[in-house]
C-alpha positions in Angstrom: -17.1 9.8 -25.0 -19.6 6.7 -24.9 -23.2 9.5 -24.3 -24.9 10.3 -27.3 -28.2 12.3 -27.9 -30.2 13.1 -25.8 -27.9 12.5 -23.0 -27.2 15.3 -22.5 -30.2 17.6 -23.8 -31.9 15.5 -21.0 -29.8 16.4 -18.4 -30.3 19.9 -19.4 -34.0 19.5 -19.0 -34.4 17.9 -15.8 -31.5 20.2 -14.0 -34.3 22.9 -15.3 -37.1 21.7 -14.4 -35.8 21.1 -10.7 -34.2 24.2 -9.6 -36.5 27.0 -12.7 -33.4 28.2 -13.3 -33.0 28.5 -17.3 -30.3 28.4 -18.4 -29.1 26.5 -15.7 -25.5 26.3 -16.8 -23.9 28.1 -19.5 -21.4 25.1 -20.0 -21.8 21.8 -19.6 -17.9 19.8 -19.1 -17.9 16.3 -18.8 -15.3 13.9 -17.5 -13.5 11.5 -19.2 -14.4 7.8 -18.5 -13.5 6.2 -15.2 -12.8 2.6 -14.7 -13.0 0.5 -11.7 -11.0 -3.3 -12.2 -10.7 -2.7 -15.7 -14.1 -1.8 -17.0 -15.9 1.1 -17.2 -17.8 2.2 -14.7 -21.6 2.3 -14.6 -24.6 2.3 -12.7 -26.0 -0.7 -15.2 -22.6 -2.7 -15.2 -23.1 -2.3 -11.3 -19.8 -1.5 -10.6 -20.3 1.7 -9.0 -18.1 3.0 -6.3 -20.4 5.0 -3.7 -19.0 8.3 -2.5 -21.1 7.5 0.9 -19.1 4.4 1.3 -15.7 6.2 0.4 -16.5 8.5 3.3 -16.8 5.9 6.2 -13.0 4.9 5.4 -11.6 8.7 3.9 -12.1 11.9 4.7 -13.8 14.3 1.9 -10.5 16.0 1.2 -8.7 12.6 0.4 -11.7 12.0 -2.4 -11.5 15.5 -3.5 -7.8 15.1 -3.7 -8.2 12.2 -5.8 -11.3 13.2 -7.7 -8.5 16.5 -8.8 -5.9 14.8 -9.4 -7.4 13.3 -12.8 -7.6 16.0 -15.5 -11.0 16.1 -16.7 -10.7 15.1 -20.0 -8.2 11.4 -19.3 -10.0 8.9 -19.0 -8.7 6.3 -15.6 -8.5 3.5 -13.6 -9.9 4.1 -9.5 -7.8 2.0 -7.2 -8.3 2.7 -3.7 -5.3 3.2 -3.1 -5.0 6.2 -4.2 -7.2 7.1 -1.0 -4.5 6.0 1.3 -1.8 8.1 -0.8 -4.3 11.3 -0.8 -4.4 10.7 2.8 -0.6 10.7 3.6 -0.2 14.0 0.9 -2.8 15.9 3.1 -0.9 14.9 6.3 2.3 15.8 5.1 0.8 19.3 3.5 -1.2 20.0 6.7 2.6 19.7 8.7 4.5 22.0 6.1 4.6 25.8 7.2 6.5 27.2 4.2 4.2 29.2 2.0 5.2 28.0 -1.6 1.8 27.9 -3.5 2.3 31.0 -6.2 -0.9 32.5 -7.0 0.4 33.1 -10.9 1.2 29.5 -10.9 -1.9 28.8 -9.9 -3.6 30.8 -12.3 -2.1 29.5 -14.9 -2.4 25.9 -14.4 -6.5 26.6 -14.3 -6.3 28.8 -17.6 -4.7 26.1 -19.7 -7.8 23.9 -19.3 -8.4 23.4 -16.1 -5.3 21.3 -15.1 -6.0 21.1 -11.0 -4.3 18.1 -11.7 -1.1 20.2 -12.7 -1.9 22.2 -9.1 -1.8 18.9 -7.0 1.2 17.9 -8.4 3.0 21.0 -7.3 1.4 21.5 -3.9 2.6 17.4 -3.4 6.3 18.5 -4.8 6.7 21.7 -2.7 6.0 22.6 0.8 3.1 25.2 1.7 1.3 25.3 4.5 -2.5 24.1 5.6 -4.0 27.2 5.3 -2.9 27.9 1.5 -4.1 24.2 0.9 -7.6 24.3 2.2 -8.0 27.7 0.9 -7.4 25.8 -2.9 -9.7 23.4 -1.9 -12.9 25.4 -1.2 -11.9 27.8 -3.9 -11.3 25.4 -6.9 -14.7 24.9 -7.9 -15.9 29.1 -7.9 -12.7 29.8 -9.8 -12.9 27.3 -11.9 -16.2 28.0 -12.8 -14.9 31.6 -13.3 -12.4 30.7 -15.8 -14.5 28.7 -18.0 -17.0 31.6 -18.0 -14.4 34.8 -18.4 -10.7 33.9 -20.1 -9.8 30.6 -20.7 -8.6 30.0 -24.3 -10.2 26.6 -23.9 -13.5 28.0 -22.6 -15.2 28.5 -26.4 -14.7 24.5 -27.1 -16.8 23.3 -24.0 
């Protein structure tokens, strides 16, 4: 939204030259803007929220929970709090044993555009057990990658 040229042609290049792998990614999806106490936020506005700091109050689940919970392409505002709330969902998900995740429903929240947003939102309004849970969340980024590369409609305009 606010990157222009090279930004990205650059990013391209050193990703490259660090790992020798060419190409090293067929598609290249960025986020939406995020804003922390109502600007945007940016390493030369020095507003910066540190994911090492996040993890000496939540656990990498809670931020991953968060971090999915945006769609990719909306821009938003990072309050904290949303932390404490990830935390409490995880609980309460981690103490549920009906198994209520459908693997069509998930499926098709990822096709239309990614929306693991969409997949949080049901996993908060049903019960389904740990297991099922975890399993989404060490899964979401291979199959998401998957999806862009294979059938997504939405995979051609990245």
């Amino acid at each position: 939204q606010d990157l222009i040229f090279p930004h990205h042609e650059a990013e391209i290049a050193q990703s490259e030259g660090a790992t020798g792998k060419i190409p090293f990614a067929k598609y290249w999806i960025h986020t939406a803007l995020v804003f922390y106490k109502g600007e945007k936020m940016s390493k030369s506005l020095g507003n910066l929220v540190m994911i090492s700091d996040l993890l000496k109050k939540f656990s990498a689940n809670a931020i991953r929970f968060v971090l999915l919970s945006h769609h990719y392409r909306e821009s938003w505002e990072f309050e904290e709090k949303e932390l404490y709330e990830a935390e409490a969902s995880l609980s309460r998900l981690k103490n549920v044993k009906d198994d209520s995740l459908e693997l069509s429903k998930f499926i098709n929240f990822m096709d239309d555009d990614l929306q693991a947003n969409l997949v949080l939102k049901n996993l908060k309004s049903r019960k389904t057990n740990s297991a099922n849970f975890s399993l989404w969340l060490k899964a979401q980024k291979p199959l998401a990658t998957h999806w862009c590369r294979s059938k997504s409609p939405k995979a051609e305009e990245l």
